[in-house]
N, C-alpha and C positions, 0 to 999 in steps of 0.2 A: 368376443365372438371368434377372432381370426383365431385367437391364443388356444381354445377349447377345435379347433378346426386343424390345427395344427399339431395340437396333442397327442389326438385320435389318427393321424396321419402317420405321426414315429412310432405309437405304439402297433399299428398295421404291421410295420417291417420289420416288427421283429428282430431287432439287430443288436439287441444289449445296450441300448440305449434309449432314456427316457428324455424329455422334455425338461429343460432346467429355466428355461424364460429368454426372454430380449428378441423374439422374432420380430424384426424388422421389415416382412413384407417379402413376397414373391421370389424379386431380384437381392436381397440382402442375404443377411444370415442367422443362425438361431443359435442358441446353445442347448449344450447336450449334455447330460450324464452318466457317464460309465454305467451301466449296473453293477458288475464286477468291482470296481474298486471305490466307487462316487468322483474320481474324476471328473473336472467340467470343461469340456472342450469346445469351441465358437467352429463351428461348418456353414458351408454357404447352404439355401435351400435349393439350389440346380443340382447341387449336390444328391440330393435328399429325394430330389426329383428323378433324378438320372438313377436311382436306387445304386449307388455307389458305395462298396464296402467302407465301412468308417473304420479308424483304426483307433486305438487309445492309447497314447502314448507312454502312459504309465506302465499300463499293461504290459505291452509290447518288449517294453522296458525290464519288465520282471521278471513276468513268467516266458519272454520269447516267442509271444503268441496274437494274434488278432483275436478281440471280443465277440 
């Protein structure tokens, strides 16, 4: 249930990143997948909360850009 609550809540934001698993609850953290490149990056959820740009590192890395 939390996993499906939590899905629906990155796909909201809109932010080039989908849901890749391990949500660990509230105060923990989840992982994330690039859309852009399938990158899997671990963020905390206050993170996610605070609607905080995410960046990917790979991305970043290549093309010199945020996702």
């Amino acid at each position: 249930m939390a996993d499906e609550i939590i899905k629906a809540f990155i796909a909201s934001l809109n932010n080039g990143f989908s849901y890749a698993g391990e949500y660990t609850g509230h105060d923990g953290s989840v992982r994330l997948r690039c859309d852009t490149c399938g990158e899997i990056v671990s963020r905390s959820t206050s993170m996610l909360r605070k609607r905080k740009r995410i960046i990917c590192p790979k991305c970043a890395g290549m093309y010199g850009r945020v996702c």
